[in-house]
C-alpha positions in Angstrom: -36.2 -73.3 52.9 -39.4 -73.7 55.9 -41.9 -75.1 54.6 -44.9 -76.4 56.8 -48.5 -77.2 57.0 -51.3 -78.4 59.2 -54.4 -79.3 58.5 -57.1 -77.4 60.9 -60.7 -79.1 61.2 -63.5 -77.6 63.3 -66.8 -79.5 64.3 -70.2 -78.4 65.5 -71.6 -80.3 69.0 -73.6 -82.8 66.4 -69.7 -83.7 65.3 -70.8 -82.5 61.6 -67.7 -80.8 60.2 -67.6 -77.4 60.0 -64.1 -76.1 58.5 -61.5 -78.1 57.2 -58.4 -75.9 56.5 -55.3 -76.1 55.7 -52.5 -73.0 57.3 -49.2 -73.4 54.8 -46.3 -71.3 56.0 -42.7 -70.7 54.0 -39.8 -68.9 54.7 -36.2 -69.1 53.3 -32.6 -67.7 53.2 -30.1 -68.2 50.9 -26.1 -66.7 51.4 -23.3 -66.8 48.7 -20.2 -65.9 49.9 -16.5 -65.4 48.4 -14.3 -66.3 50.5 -10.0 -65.5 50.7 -7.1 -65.7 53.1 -3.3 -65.1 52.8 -1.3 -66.8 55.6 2.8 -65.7 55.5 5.7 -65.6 58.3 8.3 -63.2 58.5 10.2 -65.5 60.8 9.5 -68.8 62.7 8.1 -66.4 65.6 6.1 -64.5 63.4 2.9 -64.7 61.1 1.4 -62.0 59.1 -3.0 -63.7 58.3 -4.8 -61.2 56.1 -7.9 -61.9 53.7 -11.2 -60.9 53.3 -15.0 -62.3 52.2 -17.4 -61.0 50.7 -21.2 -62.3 50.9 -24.7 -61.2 49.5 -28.0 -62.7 51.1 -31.2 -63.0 50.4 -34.5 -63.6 52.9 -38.3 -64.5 51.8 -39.3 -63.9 55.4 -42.3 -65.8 56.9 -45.5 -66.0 54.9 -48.5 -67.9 55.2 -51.2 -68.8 53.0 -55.0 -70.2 53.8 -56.1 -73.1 51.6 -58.0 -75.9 51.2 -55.0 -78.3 51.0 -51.7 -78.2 51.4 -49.4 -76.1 49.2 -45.9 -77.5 48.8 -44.1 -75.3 45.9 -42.8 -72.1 47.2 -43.6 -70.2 44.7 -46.9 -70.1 45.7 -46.2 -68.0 48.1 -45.5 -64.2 46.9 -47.4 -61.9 49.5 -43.8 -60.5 51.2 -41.1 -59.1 49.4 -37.6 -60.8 49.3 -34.8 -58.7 51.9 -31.2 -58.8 50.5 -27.9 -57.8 52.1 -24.4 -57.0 51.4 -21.6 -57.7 53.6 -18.2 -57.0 52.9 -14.9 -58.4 55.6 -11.4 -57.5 55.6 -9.4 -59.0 58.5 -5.8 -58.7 59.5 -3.8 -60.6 62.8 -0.4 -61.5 63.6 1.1 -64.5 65.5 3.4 -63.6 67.2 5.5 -66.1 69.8 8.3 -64.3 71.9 9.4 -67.4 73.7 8.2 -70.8 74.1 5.8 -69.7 77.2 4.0 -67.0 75.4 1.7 -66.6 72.6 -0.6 -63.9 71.7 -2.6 -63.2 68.8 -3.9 -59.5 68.1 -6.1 -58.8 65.2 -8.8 -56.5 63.9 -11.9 -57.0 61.6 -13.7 -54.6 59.3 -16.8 -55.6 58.3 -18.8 -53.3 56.0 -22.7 -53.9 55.3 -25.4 -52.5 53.1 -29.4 -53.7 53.3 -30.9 -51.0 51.3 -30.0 -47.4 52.1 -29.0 -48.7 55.3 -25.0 -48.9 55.5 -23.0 -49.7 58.2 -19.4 -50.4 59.2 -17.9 -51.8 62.3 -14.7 -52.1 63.4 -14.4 -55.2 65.5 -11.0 -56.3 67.4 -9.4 -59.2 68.8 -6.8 -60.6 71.0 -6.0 -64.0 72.2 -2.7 -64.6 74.4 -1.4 -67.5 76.3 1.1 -68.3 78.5 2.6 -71.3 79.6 3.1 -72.1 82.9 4.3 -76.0 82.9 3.7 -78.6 80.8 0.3 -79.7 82.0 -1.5 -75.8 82.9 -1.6 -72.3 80.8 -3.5 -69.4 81.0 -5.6 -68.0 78.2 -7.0 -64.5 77.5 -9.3 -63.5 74.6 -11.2 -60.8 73.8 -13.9 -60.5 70.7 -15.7 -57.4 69.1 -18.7 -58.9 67.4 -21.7 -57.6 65.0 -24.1 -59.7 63.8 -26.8 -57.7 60.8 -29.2 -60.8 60.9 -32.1 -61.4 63.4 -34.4 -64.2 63.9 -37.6 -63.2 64.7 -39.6 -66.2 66.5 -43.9 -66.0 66.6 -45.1 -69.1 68.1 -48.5 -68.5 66.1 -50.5 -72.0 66.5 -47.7 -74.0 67.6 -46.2 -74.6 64.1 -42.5 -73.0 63.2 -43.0 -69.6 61.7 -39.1 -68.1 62.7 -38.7 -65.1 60.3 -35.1 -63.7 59.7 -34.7 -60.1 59.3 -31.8 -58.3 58.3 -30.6 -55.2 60.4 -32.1 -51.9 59.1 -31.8 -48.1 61.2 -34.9 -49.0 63.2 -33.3 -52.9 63.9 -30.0 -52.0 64.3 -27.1 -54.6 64.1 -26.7 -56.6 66.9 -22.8 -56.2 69.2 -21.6 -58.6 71.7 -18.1 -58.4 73.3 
């Protein structure tokens, strides 16, 4: 929950006050998830990690309400809709060790998301490897496929904190780094 308030007073050149306002602003976010993971090894060399999540979220994205003081139960504030998601993960990697130098860790992740009539799957791998060189230096590679369905929206309106998030829709589509 982001809930603030400030208290806006406006005087004429005689100092008489004019307006005294208050400018109460809410948001919130709330994210259950279910959460699992299987960890097994074939042999000491080898690990099979598998497991999955499963999460449903829920936004009341920034709203503000004009008053004459300030407002401090959220309910009070009912002018946006709430925005919900779905996100569903399956993952899968091995650990695999062919000798005591080397190490690598390939994997993929599959996540599947719904906001609406808005669905979307992505398919996002991975890879992490190292080798030993001595005792004291390695090298390390990694590689991420990423998508991220939530966006923070930021309005600097009168200085106060009015970040709205937003899930991803067709027109906002889901964020990808690499």
């Amino acid at each position: 929950d982001n809930l603030a308030g400030f208290r806006y007073n406006l005087y004429d050149s005689t100092g008489r006050q004019v307006q005294n306002k208050v400018y109460n602003t809410y948001s919130s976010i709330s994210q259950y998830n279910i959460r699992t993971a299987l960890e097994f090894s074939a042999t000491n060399n080898v690990k099979f990690n598998i497991g999955g999540k499963a999460s449903y979220t829920r936004i009341r994205p920034f709203d503000s309400n004009v008053s004459a003081d300030f407002i401090d139960r959220p309910g009070d504030f009912e002018a946006f809709p709430p925005l919900s998601f779905r996100e569903m993960v399956l993952f899968y990697e091995n650990e695999i060790r062919p000798d005591k130098q080397f190490f690598f860790r390939p994997g993929i992740r599959v996540s599947f998301y719904q906001h609406n009539d808005f669905k979307y799957t992505s398919w996002q791998p991975r890879l992490y490897a190292v080798y030993k060189l001595d005792r004291h230096n390695q090298l390390d590679i990694s590689y991420n496929h990423m998508t991220q369905y939530l966006h923070m929206v930021t309005n600097p309106y009168m200085g106060i904190n009015s970040d709205a998030w937003v899930p991803s829709t067709d027109e906002l589509n889901p964020e990808q780094s690499d």
